[in-house]
C-alpha positions in Angstrom: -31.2 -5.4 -12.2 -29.1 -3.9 -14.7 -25.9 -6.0 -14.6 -28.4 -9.3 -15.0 -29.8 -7.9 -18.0 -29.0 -9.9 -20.7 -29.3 -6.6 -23.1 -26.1 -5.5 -21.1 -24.3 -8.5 -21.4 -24.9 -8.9 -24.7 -23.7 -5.1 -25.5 -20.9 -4.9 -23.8 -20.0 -8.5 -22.5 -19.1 -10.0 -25.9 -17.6 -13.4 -25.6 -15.1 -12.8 -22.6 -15.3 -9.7 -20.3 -12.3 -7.3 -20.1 -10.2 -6.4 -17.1 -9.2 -2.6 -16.6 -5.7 -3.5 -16.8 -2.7 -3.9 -19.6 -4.0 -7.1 -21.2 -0.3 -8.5 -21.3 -0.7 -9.1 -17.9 -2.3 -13.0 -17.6 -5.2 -13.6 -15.6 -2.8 -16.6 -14.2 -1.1 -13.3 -12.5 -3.3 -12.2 -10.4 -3.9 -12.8 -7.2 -6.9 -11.4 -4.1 -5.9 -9.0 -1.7 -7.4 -9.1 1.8 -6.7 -5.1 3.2 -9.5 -5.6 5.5 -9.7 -4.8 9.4 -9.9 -8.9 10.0 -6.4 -9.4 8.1 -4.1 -10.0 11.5 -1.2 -9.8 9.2 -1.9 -5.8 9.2 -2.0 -5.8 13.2 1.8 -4.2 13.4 1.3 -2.6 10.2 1.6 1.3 9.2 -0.8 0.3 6.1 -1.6 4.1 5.8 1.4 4.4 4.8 2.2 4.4 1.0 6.0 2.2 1.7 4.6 -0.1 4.2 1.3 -0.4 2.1 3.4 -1.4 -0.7 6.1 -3.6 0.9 2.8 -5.6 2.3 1.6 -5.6 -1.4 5.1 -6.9 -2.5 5.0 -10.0 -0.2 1.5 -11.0 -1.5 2.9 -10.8 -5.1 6.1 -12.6 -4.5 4.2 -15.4 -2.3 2.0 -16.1 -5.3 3.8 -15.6 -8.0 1.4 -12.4 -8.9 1.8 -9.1 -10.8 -1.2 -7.8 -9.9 -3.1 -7.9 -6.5 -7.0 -7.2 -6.3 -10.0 -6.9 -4.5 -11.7 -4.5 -2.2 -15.5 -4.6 -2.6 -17.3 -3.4 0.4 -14.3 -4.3 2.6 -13.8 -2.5 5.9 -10.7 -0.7 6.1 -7.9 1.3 8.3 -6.5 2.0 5.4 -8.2 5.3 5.9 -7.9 5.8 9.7 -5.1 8.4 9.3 -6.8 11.0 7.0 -9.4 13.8 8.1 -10.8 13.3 4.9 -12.8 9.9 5.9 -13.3 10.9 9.2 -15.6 13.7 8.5 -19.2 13.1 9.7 -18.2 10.1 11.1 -15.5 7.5 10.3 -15.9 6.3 6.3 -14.3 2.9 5.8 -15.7 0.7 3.6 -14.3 0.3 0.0 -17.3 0.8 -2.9 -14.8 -0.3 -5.4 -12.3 -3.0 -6.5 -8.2 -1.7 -6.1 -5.9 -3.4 -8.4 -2.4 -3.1 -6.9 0.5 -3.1 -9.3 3.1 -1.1 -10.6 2.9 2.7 -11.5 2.9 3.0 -15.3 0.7 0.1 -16.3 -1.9 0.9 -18.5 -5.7 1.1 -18.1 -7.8 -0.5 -20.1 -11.8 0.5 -21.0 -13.7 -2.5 -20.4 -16.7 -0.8 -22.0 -17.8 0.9 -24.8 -18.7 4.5 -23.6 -17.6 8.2 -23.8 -15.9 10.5 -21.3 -18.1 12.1 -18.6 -15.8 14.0 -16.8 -12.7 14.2 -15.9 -10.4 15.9 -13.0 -7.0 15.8 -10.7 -8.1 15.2 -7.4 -5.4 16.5 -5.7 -6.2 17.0 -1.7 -4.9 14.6 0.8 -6.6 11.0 0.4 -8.0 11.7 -2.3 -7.6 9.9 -6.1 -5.4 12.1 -7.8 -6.3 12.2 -11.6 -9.5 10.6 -12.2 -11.9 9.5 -15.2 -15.4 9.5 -15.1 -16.9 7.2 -18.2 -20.4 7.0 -19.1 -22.0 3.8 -20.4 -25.7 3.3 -21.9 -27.3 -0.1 -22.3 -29.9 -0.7 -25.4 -32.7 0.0 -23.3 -31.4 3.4 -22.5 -30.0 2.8 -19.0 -27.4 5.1 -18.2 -24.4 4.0 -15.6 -21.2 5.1 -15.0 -17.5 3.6 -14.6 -15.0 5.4 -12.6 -10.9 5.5 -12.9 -9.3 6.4 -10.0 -5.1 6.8 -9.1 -4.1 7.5 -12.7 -1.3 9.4 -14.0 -1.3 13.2 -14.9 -0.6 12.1 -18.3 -4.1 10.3 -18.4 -6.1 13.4 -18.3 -4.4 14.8 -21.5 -6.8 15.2 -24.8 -9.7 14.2 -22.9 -12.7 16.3 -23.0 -16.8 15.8 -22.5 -18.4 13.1 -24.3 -15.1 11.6 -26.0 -15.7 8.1 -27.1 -13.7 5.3 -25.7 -14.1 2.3 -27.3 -14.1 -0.9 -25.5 -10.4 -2.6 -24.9 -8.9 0.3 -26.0 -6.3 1.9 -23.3 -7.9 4.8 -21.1 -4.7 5.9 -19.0 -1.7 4.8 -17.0 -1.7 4.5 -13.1 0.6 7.1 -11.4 2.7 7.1 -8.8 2.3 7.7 -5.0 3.0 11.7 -5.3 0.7 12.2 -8.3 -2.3 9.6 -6.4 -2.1 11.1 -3.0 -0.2 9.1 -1.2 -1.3 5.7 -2.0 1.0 3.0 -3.2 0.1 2.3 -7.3 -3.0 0.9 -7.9 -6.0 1.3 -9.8 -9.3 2.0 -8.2 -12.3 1.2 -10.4 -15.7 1.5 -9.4 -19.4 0.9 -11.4 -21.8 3.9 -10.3 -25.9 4.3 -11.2 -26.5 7.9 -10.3 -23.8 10.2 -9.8 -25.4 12.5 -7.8 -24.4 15.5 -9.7 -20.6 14.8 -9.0 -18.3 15.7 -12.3 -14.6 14.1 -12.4 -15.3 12.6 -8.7 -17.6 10.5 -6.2 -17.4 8.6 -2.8 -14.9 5.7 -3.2 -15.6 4.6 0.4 -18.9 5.2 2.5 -19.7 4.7 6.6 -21.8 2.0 7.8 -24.5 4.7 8.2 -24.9 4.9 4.5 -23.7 1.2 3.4 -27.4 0.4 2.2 -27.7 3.3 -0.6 -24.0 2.9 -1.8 -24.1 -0.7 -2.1 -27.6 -0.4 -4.2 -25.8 3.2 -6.8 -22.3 1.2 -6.4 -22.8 -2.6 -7.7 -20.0 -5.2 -7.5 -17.4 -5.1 -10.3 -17.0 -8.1 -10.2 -19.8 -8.8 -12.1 -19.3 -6.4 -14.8 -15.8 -7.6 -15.1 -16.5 -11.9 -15.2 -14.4 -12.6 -11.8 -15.1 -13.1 -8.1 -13.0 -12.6 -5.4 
Protein backbone atom coordinates (compact mmCIF):
# COMPACT_ATOMS: atom_id res chain seq x y z
CA UNK A 1 0.00 0.00 0.00
CA UNK A 2 1.33 3.37 -0.73
CA UNK A 3 1.65 4.97 2.73
CA UNK A 4 3.74 1.59 3.83
CA UNK A 5 6.02 2.10 1.10
CA UNK A 6 9.21 2.80 2.26
CA UNK A 7 10.03 4.87 -1.11
CA UNK A 8 7.26 7.31 0.40
CA UNK A 9 8.53 7.51 3.62
CA UNK A 10 11.69 8.06 2.65
CA UNK A 11 10.66 11.02 0.19
CA UNK A 12 8.64 12.78 2.01
CA UNK A 13 8.91 11.42 5.66
CA UNK A 14 12.46 12.75 6.43
CA UNK A 15 13.42 12.31 10.02
CA UNK A 16 10.09 13.57 11.81
CA UNK A 17 6.76 14.01 9.89
CA UNK A 18 5.13 17.50 9.69
CA UNK A 19 1.73 18.57 10.99
CA UNK A 20 -0.44 20.94 8.75
CA UNK A 21 -0.40 23.41 11.34
CA UNK A 22 1.83 26.70 12.53
CA UNK A 23 4.79 24.73 13.85
CA UNK A 24 4.89 27.22 16.96
CA UNK A 25 2.18 25.35 18.15
CA UNK A 26 3.87 22.21 20.46
CA UNK A 27 2.74 18.79 19.86
CA UNK A 28 2.39 18.94 23.93
CA UNK A 29 -0.79 21.28 22.80
CA UNK A 30 -2.80 19.19 21.25
CA UNK A 31 -5.32 17.34 22.33
CA UNK A 32 -8.17 14.42 20.47
CA UNK A 33 -11.51 15.44 19.85
CA UNK A 34 -14.41 12.97 20.07
CA UNK A 35 -17.49 14.86 17.71
CA UNK A 36 -18.93 11.52 17.17
CA UNK A 37 -22.66 10.38 17.53
CA UNK A 38 -21.44 8.08 20.82
CA UNK A 39 -20.08 11.45 22.64
CA UNK A 40 -23.13 11.86 25.35
CA UNK A 41 -21.61 15.08 26.13
CA UNK A 42 -23.15 16.37 22.65
CA UNK A 43 -26.73 14.84 23.72
CA UNK A 44 -28.15 18.67 24.63
CA UNK A 45 -25.92 20.06 22.19
CA UNK A 46 -26.78 22.43 19.06
CA UNK A 47 -23.18 21.11 17.56
CA UNK A 48 -24.40 22.28 14.05
CA UNK A 49 -24.14 25.23 15.26
CA UNK A 50 -20.90 27.22 14.56
CA UNK A 51 -21.07 29.05 18.63
CA UNK A 52 -22.13 26.00 20.38
CA UNK A 53 -19.66 23.89 18.19
CA UNK A 54 -17.05 26.13 19.30
CA UNK A 55 -17.93 26.81 23.00
CA UNK A 56 -17.79 22.71 23.08
CA UNK A 57 -14.30 23.07 21.41
CA UNK A 58 -13.35 25.72 24.06
CA UNK A 59 -14.07 23.42 27.06
CA UNK A 60 -11.89 20.52 25.55
CA UNK A 61 -9.04 23.08 25.11
CA UNK A 62 -9.24 24.66 28.44
CA UNK A 63 -9.71 21.11 30.24
CA UNK A 64 -6.39 19.98 28.75
CA UNK A 65 -4.52 22.65 28.57
CA UNK A 66 -4.72 22.43 24.49
CA UNK A 67 -4.52 24.93 21.55
CA UNK A 68 -5.43 22.73 19.10
CA UNK A 69 -8.13 19.95 19.14
CA UNK A 70 -8.05 16.95 16.48
CA UNK A 71 -9.30 14.05 15.14
CA UNK A 72 -12.17 12.90 12.97
CA UNK A 73 -11.16 9.91 10.75
CA UNK A 74 -14.08 7.91 9.70
CA UNK A 75 -16.16 9.24 12.67
CA UNK A 76 -19.91 9.30 12.51
CA UNK A 77 -21.31 12.58 12.91
CA UNK A 78 -24.53 14.93 13.50
CA UNK A 79 -22.44 17.48 12.84
CA UNK A 80 -24.13 17.38 9.50
CA UNK A 81 -27.69 16.54 10.34
CA UNK A 82 -28.90 20.15 9.77
CA UNK A 83 -27.75 20.72 6.14
CA UNK A 84 -29.53 19.45 2.79
CA UNK A 85 -26.27 19.29 1.52
CA UNK A 86 -25.42 15.71 3.37
CA UNK A 87 -28.72 14.59 3.22
CA UNK A 88 -28.88 14.24 -0.48
CA UNK A 89 -29.23 10.54 -1.62
CA UNK A 90 -29.29 9.50 1.66
CA UNK A 91 -27.85 10.83 4.96
CA UNK A 92 -23.71 11.39 4.61
CA UNK A 93 -22.12 11.34 8.01
CA UNK A 94 -18.96 9.91 8.30
CA UNK A 95 -15.85 12.21 8.35
CA UNK A 96 -13.00 11.00 5.52
CA UNK A 97 -10.59 13.37 7.02
CA UNK A 98 -8.82 14.62 10.23
CA UNK A 99 -10.39 18.42 11.62
CA UNK A 100 -7.93 20.33 13.55
CA UNK A 101 -9.89 22.87 15.63
CA UNK A 102 -8.27 26.09 16.59
CA UNK A 103 -8.26 29.55 16.04
CA UNK A 104 -9.07 31.46 12.75
CA UNK A 105 -5.78 32.85 11.42
CA UNK A 106 -3.34 30.09 12.21
CA UNK A 107 -1.31 29.13 9.51
CA UNK A 108 -1.25 25.92 7.41
CA UNK A 109 1.51 24.20 6.83
CA UNK A 110 2.49 21.73 3.67
CA UNK A 111 3.52 18.53 5.09
CA UNK A 112 4.70 17.46 1.67
CA UNK A 113 6.59 18.30 -1.14
CA UNK A 114 4.05 18.78 -4.10
CA UNK A 115 2.51 21.40 -6.45
CA UNK A 116 -0.90 22.98 -6.53
CA UNK A 117 -3.65 20.99 -8.29
CA UNK A 118 -6.46 23.11 -7.99
CA UNK A 119 -7.85 25.43 -6.13
CA UNK A 120 -11.49 27.01 -5.40
CA UNK A 121 -13.94 28.92 -2.72
CA UNK A 122 -16.47 26.57 -1.93
CA UNK A 123 -18.97 28.82 -1.02
CA UNK A 124 -22.57 27.03 -0.74
CA UNK A 125 -23.98 26.07 2.62
CA UNK A 126 -21.81 23.23 4.39
CA UNK A 127 -19.57 23.30 2.23
CA UNK A 128 -15.39 24.18 2.83
CA UNK A 129 -15.14 27.61 1.83
CA UNK A 130 -11.67 28.24 0.22
CA UNK A 131 -9.97 25.06 -0.52
CA UNK A 132 -6.56 23.66 -1.84
CA UNK A 133 -6.08 20.82 -3.72
CA UNK A 134 -2.12 19.63 -3.67
CA UNK A 135 -0.74 16.96 -5.64
CA UNK A 136 2.04 14.59 -4.43
CA UNK A 137 4.15 11.91 -6.57
CA UNK A 138 6.14 9.18 -4.88
CA UNK A 139 9.61 7.93 -6.73
CA UNK A 140 7.76 5.20 -8.24
CA UNK A 141 5.46 7.50 -9.92
CA UNK A 142 2.35 7.12 -7.74
CA UNK A 143 0.29 10.06 -7.78
CA UNK A 144 -1.96 11.10 -4.54
CA UNK A 145 -3.43 13.98 -3.48
CA UNK A 146 -3.73 16.18 -0.15
CA UNK A 147 -6.66 18.34 0.43
CA UNK A 148 -6.97 21.86 2.52
CA UNK A 149 -10.24 22.54 3.55
CA UNK A 150 -11.80 25.82 5.81
CA UNK A 151 -9.02 28.24 4.78
CA UNK A 152 -9.08 31.86 4.48
CA UNK A 153 -9.91 33.96 1.22
CA UNK A 154 -6.46 35.17 1.54
CA UNK A 155 -5.12 31.53 0.93
CA UNK A 156 -6.30 31.28 -2.50
CA UNK A 157 -4.22 34.42 -3.57
CA UNK A 158 -1.12 33.84 -6.20
CA UNK A 159 -1.93 30.35 -6.45
CA UNK A 160 -2.36 28.85 -9.76
CA UNK A 161 -2.02 25.08 -11.58
CA UNK A 162 0.98 23.21 -10.80
CA UNK A 163 2.65 25.80 -8.32
CA UNK A 164 5.23 24.09 -6.22
CA UNK A 165 4.88 24.01 -2.50
CA UNK A 166 7.69 22.89 -0.87
CA UNK A 167 7.50 20.77 2.19
CA UNK A 168 7.08 22.83 5.67
CA UNK A 169 6.65 25.82 3.98
CA UNK A 170 3.15 27.72 4.92
CA UNK A 171 0.14 26.92 2.41
CA UNK A 172 -2.63 29.21 3.93
CA UNK A 173 -4.40 30.48 7.02
CA UNK A 174 -7.76 28.97 8.34
CA UNK A 175 -10.72 31.49 8.04
CA UNK A 176 -13.32 32.33 9.92
CA UNK A 177 -16.92 30.88 10.34
CA UNK A 178 -18.52 33.37 7.49
CA UNK A 179 -15.66 32.75 5.02
CA UNK A 180 -15.80 28.53 5.89
CA UNK A 181 -19.51 28.12 5.81
CA UNK A 182 -20.58 28.17 9.00
CA UNK A 183 -18.17 25.99 10.79
CA UNK A 184 -16.37 27.04 13.79
CA UNK A 185 -12.27 27.45 12.66
CA UNK A 186 -10.61 24.48 11.89
CA UNK A 187 -8.64 22.90 9.38
CA UNK A 188 -9.93 19.95 7.42
CA UNK A 189 -7.16 17.93 5.86
CA UNK A 190 -7.71 14.89 3.97
CA UNK A 191 -5.13 12.28 1.88
CA UNK A 192 -7.01 11.25 -1.53
CA UNK A 193 -5.84 8.45 -4.33
CA UNK A 194 -8.05 9.28 -7.27
CA UNK A 195 -9.89 12.30 -7.40
CA UNK A 196 -12.41 11.38 -9.59
CA UNK A 197 -12.19 14.23 -11.91
CA UNK A 198 -13.01 16.79 -9.01
CA UNK A 199 -10.85 20.23 -9.35
CA UNK A 200 -10.59 22.54 -6.07
CA UNK A 201 -13.16 19.98 -4.24
CA UNK A 202 -14.13 16.29 -3.25
CA UNK A 203 -16.37 14.45 -0.66
CA UNK A 204 -15.19 15.29 2.91
CA UNK A 205 -17.82 12.88 4.40
CA UNK A 206 -19.46 9.74 2.70
CA UNK A 207 -22.81 7.43 3.80
CA UNK A 208 -22.40 4.09 5.12
CA UNK A 209 -23.53 2.97 1.64
CA UNK A 210 -20.19 4.02 0.11
CA UNK A 211 -17.82 3.73 3.45
CA UNK A 212 -15.92 0.75 1.64
CA UNK A 213 -14.55 2.78 -1.54
CA UNK A 214 -13.85 6.10 0.46
CA UNK A 215 -12.01 4.49 3.16
CA UNK A 216 -9.81 2.45 0.29
CA UNK A 217 -9.32 6.48 -2.17
CA UNK A 218 -9.29 8.35 1.41
CA UNK A 219 -6.42 6.62 3.71
CA UNK A 220 -5.92 7.65 7.39
CA UNK A 221 -3.81 10.81 7.97
CA UNK A 222 -2.70 9.77 10.57
CA UNK A 223 -0.33 7.80 9.03
CA UNK A 224 1.00 10.24 6.62
CA UNK A 225 1.27 12.69 9.43
CA UNK A 226 3.28 10.27 12.36
CA UNK A 227 0.33 10.41 15.06
CA UNK A 228 -2.73 8.30 16.05
CA UNK A 229 -5.65 9.35 17.63
Amino acid sequence: MLLNSPFFQDAFYGKKPILPLDVAIPLEKYCPLNLSVKNKELNDIAISDPIACQNYIDAVLKKNGARVAYGGYLEKRALYANSDRFSEGGPRNIHLGIDFWCEAGTKVIAPLNGTVHSFKNNSDKGNYGPTIILEHRSPIGTLFYTLYGHLSMESLDGLYRDKPIKRGNVLASLGTPDINVNYAPHLHFQLIIDLQGHYGDYPGVCSQEHLKFYQKNCPDPNHLLGFSE
